[in-house]
GUMI-813483 format. One record per residue (C-alpha): x, y, z; residue number from 1. Coordinates in nm, 4 decimals. Example, Ala and Ser with C-alpha at 12.3 -4.5 7.8 and 13.67 -1.06 7.14 Angstrom:
         X         Y         Z  mitor
    1.2300   -0.4500    0.7800      1
    1.3670   -0.1060    0.7140      2
***
This chain:
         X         Y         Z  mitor
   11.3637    4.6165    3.1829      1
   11.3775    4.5600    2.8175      2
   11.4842    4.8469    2.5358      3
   11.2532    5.0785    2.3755      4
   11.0588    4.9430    2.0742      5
   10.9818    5.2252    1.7916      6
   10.8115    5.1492    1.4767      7
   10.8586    5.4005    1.2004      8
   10.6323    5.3476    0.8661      9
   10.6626    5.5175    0.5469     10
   10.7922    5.4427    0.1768     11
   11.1320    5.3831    0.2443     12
   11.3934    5.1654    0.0747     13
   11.2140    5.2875   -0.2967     14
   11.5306    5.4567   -0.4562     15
   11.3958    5.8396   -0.3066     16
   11.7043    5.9659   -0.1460     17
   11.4865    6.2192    0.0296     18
   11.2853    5.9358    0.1807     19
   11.5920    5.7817    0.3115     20
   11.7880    6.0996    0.4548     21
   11.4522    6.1518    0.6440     22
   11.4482    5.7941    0.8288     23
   11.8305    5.8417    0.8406     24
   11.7338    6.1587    1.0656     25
   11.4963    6.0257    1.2310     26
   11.6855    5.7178    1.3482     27
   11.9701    5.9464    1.4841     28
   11.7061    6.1430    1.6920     29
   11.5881    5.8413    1.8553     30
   11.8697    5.7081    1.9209     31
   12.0521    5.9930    2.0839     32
   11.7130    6.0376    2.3218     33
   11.6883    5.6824    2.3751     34
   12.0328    5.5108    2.3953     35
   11.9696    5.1086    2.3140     36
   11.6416    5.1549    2.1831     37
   11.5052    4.8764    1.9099     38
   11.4352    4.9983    1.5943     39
   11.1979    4.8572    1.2996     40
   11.0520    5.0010    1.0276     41
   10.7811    4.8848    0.8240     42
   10.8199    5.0025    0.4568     43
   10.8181    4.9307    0.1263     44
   11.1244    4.7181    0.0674     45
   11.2714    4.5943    0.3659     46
   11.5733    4.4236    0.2190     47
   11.7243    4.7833    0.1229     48
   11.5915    4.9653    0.4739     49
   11.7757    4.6913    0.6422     50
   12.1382    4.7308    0.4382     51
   12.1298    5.0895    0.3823     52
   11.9999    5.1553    0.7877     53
   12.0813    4.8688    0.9851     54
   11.7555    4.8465    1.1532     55
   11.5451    4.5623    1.1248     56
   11.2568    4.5861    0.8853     57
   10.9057    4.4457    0.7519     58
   10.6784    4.5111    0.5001     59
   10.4087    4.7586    0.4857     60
   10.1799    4.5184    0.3117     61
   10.1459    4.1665    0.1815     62
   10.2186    4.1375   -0.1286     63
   10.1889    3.9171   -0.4641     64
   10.2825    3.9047   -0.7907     65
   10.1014    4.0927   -1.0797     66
    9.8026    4.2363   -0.8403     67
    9.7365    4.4976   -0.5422     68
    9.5185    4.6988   -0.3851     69
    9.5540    4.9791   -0.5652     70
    9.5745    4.8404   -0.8715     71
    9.2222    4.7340   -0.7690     72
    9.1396    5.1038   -0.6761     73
    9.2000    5.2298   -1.0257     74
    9.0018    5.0080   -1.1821     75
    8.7086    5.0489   -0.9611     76
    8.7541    5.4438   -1.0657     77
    8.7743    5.3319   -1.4128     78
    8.4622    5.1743   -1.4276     79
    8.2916    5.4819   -1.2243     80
    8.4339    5.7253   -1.4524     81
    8.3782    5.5531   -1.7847     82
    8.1548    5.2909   -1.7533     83
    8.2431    5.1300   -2.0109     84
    8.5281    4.8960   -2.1571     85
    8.8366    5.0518   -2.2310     86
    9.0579    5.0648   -2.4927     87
    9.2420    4.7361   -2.5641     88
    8.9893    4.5260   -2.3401     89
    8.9651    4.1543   -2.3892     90
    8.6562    4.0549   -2.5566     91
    8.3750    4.0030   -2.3517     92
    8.4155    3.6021   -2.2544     93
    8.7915    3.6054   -2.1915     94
    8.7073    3.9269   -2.0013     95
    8.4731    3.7290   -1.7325     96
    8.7059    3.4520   -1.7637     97
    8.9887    3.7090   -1.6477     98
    8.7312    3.8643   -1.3569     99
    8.6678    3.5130   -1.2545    100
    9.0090    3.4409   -1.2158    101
    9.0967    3.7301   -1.0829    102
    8.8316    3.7080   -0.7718    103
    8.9564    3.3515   -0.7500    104
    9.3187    3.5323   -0.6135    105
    9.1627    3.7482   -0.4261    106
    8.9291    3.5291   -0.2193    107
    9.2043    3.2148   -0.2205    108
    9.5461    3.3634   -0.2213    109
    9.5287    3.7887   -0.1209    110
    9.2835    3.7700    0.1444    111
    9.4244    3.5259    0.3545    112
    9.7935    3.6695    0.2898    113
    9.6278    3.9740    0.4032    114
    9.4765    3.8490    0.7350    115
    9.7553    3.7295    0.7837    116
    9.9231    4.0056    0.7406    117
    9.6787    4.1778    0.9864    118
    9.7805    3.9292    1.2231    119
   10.1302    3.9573    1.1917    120
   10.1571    4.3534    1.2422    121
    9.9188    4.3323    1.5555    122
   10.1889    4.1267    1.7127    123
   10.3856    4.3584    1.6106    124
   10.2339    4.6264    1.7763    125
   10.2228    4.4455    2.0536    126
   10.5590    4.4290    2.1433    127
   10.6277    4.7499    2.0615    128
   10.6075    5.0874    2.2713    129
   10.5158    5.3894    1.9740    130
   10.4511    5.3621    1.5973    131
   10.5628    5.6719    1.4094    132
   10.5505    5.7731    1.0796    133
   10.8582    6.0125    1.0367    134
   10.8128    6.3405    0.7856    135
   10.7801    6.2808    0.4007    136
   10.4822    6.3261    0.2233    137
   10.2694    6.0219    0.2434    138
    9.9957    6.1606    0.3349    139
    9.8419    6.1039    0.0257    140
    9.6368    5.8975   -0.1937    141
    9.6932    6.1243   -0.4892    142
    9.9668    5.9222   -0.6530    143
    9.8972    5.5119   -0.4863    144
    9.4958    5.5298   -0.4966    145
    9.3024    5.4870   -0.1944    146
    9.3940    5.1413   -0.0862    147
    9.7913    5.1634   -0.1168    148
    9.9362    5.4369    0.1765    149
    9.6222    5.5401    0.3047    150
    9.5284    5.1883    0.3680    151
    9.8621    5.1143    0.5052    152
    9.8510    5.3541    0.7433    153
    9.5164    5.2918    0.8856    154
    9.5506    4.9348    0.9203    155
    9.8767    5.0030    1.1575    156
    9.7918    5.2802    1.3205    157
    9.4519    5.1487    1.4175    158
    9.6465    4.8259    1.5348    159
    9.8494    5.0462    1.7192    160
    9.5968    5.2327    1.9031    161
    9.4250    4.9249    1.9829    162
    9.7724    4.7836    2.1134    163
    9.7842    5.0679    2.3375    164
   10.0549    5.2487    2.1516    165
   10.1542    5.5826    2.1228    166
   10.1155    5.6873    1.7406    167
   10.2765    5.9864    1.6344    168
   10.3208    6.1693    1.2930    169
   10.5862    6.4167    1.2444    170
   10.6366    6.6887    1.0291    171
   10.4282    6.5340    0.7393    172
   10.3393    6.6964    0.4205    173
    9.9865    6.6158    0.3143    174
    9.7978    6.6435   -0.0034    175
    9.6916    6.6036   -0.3069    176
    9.3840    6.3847   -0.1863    177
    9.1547    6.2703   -0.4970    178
    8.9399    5.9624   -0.3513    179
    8.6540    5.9721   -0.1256    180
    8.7920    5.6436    0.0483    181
    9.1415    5.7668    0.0398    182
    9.0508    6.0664    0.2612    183
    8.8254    5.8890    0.5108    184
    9.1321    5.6233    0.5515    185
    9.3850    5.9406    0.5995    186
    9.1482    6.1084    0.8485    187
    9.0745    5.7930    1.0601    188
    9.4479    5.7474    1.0857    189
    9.5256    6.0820    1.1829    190
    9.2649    6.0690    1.3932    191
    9.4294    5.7786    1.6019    192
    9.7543    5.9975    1.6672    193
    9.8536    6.1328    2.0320    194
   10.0580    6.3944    1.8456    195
   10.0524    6.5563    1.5339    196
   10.2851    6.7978    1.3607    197
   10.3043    6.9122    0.9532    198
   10.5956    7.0409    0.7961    199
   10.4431    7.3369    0.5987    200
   10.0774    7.5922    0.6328    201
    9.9821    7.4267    0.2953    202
    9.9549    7.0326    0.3855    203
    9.7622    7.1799    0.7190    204
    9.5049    7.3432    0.5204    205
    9.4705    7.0616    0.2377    206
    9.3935    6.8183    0.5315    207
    9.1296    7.1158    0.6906    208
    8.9588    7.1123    0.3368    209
    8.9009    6.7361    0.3433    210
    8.6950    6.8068    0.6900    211
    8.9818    6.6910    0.9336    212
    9.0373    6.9045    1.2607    213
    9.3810    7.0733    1.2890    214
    9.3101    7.2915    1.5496    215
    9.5456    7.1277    1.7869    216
    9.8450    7.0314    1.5549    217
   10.1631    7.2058    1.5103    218
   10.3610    7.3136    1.2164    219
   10.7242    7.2203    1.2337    220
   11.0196    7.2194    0.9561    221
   11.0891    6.9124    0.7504    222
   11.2431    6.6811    0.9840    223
   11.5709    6.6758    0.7839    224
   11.6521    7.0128    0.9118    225
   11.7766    6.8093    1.2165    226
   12.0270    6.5996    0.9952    227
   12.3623    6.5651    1.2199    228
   12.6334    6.7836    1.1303    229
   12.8110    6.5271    1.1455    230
   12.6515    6.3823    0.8087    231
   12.7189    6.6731    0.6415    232
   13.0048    6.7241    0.4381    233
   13.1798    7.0660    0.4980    234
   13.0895    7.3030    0.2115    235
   13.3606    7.3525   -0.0512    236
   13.5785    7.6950   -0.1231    237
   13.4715    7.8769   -0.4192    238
   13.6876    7.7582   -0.6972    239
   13.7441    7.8320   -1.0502    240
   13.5040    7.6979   -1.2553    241
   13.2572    7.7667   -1.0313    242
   13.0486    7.4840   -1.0459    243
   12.6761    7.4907   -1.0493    244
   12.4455    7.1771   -0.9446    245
   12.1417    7.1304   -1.1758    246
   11.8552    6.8482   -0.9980    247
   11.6978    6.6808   -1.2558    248
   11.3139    6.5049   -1.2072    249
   11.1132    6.2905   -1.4207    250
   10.8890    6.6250   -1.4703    251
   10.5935    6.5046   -1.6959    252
   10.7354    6.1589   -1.7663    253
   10.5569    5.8657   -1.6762    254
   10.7751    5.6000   -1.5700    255
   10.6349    5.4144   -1.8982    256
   10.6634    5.6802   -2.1210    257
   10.9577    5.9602   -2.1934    258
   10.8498    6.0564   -2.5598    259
   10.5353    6.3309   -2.4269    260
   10.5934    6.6363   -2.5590    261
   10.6192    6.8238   -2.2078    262
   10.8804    6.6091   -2.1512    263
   11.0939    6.6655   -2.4472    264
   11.0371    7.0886   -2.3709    265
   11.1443    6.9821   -2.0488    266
   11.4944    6.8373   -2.1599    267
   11.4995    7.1244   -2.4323    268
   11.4842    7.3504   -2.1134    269
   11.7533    7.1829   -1.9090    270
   12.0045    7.1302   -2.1929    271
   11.9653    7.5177   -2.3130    272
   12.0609    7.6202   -1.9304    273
   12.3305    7.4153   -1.9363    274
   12.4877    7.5676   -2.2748    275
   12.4072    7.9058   -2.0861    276
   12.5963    7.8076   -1.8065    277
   12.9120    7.6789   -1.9707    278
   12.9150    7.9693   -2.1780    279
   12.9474    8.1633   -1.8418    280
   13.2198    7.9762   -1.7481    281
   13.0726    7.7832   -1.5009    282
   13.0785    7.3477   -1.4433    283
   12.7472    7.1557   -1.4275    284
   12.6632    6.9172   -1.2091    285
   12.3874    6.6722   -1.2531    286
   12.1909    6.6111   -0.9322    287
   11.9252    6.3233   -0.9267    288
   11.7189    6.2330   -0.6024    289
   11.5664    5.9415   -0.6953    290
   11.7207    5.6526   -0.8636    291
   11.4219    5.4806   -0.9884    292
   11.2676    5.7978   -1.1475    293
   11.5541    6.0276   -1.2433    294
   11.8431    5.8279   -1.3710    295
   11.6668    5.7995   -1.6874    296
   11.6291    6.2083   -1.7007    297
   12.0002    6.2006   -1.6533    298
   12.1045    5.9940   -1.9180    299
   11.8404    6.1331   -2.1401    300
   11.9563    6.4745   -2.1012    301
   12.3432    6.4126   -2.1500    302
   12.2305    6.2316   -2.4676    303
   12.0826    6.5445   -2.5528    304
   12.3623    6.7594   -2.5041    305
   12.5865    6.5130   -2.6787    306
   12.3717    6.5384   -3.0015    307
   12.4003    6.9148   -2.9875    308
   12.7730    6.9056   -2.9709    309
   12.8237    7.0244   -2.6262    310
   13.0947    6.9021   -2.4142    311
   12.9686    6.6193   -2.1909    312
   13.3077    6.5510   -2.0055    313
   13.4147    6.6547   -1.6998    314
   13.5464    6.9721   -1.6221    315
   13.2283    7.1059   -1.8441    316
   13.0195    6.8002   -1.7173    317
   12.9829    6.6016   -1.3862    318
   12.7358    6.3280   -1.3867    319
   12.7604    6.0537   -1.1552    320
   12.4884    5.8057   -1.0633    321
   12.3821    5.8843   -0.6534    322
   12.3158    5.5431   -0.5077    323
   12.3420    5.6487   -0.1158    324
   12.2128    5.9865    0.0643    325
   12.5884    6.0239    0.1822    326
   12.7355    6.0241   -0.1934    327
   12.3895    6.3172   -0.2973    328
   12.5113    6.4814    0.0126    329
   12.9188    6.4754   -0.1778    330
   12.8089    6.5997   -0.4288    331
   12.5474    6.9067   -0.3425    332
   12.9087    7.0409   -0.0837    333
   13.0714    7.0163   -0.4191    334
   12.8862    7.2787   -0.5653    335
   12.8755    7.6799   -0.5103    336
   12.4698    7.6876   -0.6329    337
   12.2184    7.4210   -0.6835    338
   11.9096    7.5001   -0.8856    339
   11.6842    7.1780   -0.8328    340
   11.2804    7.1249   -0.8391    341
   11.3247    6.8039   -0.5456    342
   11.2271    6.9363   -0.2554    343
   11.4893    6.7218   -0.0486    344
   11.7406    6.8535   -0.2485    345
   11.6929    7.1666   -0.1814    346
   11.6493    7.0733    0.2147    347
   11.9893    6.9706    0.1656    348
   12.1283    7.2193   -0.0245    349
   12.0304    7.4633    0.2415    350
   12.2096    7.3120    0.4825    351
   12.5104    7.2948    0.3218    352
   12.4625    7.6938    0.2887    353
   12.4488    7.7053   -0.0966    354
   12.2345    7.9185   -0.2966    355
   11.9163    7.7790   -0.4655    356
   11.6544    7.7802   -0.7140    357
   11.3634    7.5633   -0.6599    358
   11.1873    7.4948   -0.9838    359
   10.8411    7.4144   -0.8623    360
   10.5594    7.1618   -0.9664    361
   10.4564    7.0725   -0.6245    362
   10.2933    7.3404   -0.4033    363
   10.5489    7.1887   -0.0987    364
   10.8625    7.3019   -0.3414    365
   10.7011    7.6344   -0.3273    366
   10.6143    7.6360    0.0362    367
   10.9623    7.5548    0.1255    368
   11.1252    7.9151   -0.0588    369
   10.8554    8.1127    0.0589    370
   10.8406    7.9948    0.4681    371
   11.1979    8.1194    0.4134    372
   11.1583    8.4277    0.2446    373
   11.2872    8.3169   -0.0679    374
   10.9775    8.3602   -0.3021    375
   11.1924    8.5405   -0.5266    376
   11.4347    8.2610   -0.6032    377
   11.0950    7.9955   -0.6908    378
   11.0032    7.9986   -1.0546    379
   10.7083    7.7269   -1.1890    380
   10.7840    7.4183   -1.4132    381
   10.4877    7.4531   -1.6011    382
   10.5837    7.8081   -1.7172    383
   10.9724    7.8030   -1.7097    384
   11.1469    8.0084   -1.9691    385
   11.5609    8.0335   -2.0124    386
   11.4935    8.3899   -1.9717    387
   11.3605    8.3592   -1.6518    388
   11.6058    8.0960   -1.5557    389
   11.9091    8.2543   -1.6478    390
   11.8147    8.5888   -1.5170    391
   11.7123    8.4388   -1.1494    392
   12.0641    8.2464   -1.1624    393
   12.2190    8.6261   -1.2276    394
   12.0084    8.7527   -0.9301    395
   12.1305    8.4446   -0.7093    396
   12.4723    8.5386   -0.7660    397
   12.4710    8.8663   -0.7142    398
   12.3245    8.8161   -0.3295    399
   12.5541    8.5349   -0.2371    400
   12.7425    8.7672   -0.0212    401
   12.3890    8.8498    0.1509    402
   12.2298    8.4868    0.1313    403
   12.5090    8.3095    0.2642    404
   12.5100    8.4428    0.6458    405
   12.0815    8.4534    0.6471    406
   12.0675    8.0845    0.5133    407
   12.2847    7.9959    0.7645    408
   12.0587    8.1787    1.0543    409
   11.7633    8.0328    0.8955    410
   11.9003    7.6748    0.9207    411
   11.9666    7.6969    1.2859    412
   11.6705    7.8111    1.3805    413
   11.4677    7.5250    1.1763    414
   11.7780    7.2702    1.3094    415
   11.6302    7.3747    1.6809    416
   11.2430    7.3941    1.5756    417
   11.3058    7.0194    1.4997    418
   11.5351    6.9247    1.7866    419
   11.2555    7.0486    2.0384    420
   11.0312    6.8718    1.8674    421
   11.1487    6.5388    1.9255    422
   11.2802    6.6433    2.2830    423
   10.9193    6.6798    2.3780    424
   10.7976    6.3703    2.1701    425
   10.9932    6.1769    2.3126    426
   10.9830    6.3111    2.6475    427
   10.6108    6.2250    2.6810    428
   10.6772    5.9178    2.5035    429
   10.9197    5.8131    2.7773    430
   10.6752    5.9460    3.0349    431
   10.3953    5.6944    2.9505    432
   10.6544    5.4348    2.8316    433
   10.7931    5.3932    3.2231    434
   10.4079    5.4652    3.3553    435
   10.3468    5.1003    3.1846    436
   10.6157    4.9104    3.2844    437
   10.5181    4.5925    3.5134    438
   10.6744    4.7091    3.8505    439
***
């Protein structure tokens, strides 16, 4: 009888460390509940998914240079928004001439790579026993437009089904949803699932608001809750410095643009608390959690502090670049407090039993402090003040003694919540795997 197959989807090998420590988790699952089983993700770049994972990879969607669906998708709401030219349009000839050529690509060059495409996951599908879209938040057409993830996931789930497949999603978050298409592709593939499960109350309702029927899906924790203990690193001893990790996010920064004025506040922000904190006596570390988006914060903000004068050396200063979940993990067991606003993180944080502060501008930051009783250690981007920063950090410290032994309660019990959850996955998975086998 031949291994296994399990196809996992989502946007993996994209620099987002929390991306990756969720696949990492959910490859370590499978495998210790299916010894030997084949592995293949489809994702966005399957060149990293296959160096970093060492599982065999394709790619979510065919792709060419200097067009794609959703870049399609925003122009379509462009024109339904404004209709009208916008600003720094070709004039009106070389503007057909552009449409013109531009249908030419589709019609002679993306369709057929698409079909193609089509073709090539249904075989795909084929041969395979489950397609499962592991945790993270992708659930979304908020930040890729309708016809990026959303159509993604229909077009291989839907192959799946038709396959015969098992299709599973675990532990998603869901949400923001701002397309009518978007949410019809979402629904349909969530619709095609045998099993369902959401990682926190809030993506469950979002997806209830959009008209899609929840009634018989499950809430579970995030899915890296069940990261081995053997990946983590052992927490360190208290030391002298105590040394504090501060997460960094491109927080109202477009990739294309770091000079908006939220941004700069932002930075302002950041650099202030880390003044405050080495006039406390305490080491910063800087904490990114996604290379693409955050290394710039990083070396924006130590620029920063350099033209104030402040020390931006080590002991004062740690900031390393975080290429690999195993080096983020390093450095979070290196800390004795980690104030952050990326959710994974935080996730991580937790399980290395340290102290946090989420600073939230995403309702599942928020979600994740309050499911754990933490409300009072959450504070909003949008309305951050050093006062309130400084005097939460105060509060943090002062219930370390108290924190420590509940966060540690807390993480078993989520650790388990997840465990079970792909016990009885998989169990019914394996059920109807063996029920098809040619005997």
């Amino acid at each position: 009888m031949r291994p296994s197959r399990i196809v996992f989807y989502g946007n993996f090998g994209a620099g987002n460390l929390g991306n990756e420590v969720t696949l990492q988790t959910a490859i370590d699952q499978t495998r210790a509940r299916i010894p030997g089983a084949e592995l293949l993700c489809v994702c966005t770049n399957p060149d990293d998914v296959r160096s970093r994972h060492g599982i065999d990879a394709a790619p979510a969607m065919s792709r060419d240079s200097g067009w794609s669906w959703s870049e399609l998708d925003a122009q379509q709401t462009a024109v339904a928004t404004t209709g009208a030219a916008q600003p720094g349009e070709l004039p009106t000839r070389r503007r057909f001439a552009a449409k013109l050529k531009r249908l030419g690509r589709i019609l002679f060059r993306r369709l057929p790579r698409e079909l193609a495409h089509w073709y090539q996951m249904a075989r795909l599908m084929a041969r395979s026993d489950a397609f499962l879209v592991p945790g993270t938040g992708i659930i979304t057409d908020g930040s890729c437009g309708s016809l990026g993830w959303p159509y993604d996931m229909f077009k291989l789930s839907m192959l799946a089904r038709l396959c015969g497949k098992r299709v599973i999603f675990l532990s998603v978050g869901a949400g923001p949803f701002e397309h009518r298409l978007g949410s019809w592709l979402i629904k349909r593939s969530l619709g095609f699932a045998h099993y369902r499960s959401y990682r926190d109350a809030d993506s469950k309702r979002r997806l209830e608001e959009i008209g899609f029927d929840t009634t018989r899906d499950v809430l579970c924790p995030d899915l890296v809750f069940g990261l081995s203990h053997d990946r983590l690193h052992k927490p360190a001893i208290e030391r002298t410095p105590r040394i504090v990790g501060l997460g960094l996010k491109d927080y109202a920064a477009p990739v294309d643009d770091a000079d908006s004025k939220q941004y700069r506040d932002y930075l302002g922000l950041m650099a202030d608390f880390v003044v405050w904190l080495q006039g406390q006596q305490c080491a910063v570390r800087l904490i990114i959690g996604d290379a693409q988006y955050d290394t710039r914060v990083r070396e924006d903000l130590v620029a920063a502090l350099a033209q104030r004068g402040v020390s931006t050396q080590a002991p004062l200063l740690l900031s390393e670049p975080v290429p690999t979940v195993d080096e983020l993990l390093r450095q979070l067991s290196e800390t004795d407090a980690v104030i952050s606003p990326r959710f994974h993180n935080l996730v991580l944080a937790l399980m290395l039993n340290k102290p946090v502060i989420a600073l939230s501008d995403l309702p599942k930051v928020t979600a994740l402090l309050v499911d754990l009783g933490l409300g009072q250690f959450c504070l909003p981007l949008e309305t951050l003040k050093i006062e309130g920063l400084t005097g939460c950090f105060t509060q943090v410290l002062d219930s370390t003694g108290t924190l420590k032994p509940f966060l540690n309660d807390a993480m078993n019990r989520y650790r388990r919540a997840v465990e079970e959850q792909y016990a009885s996955v998989y169990a019914r998975f394996g059920e109807a795997h063996h029920a098809n086998r040619p005997r």
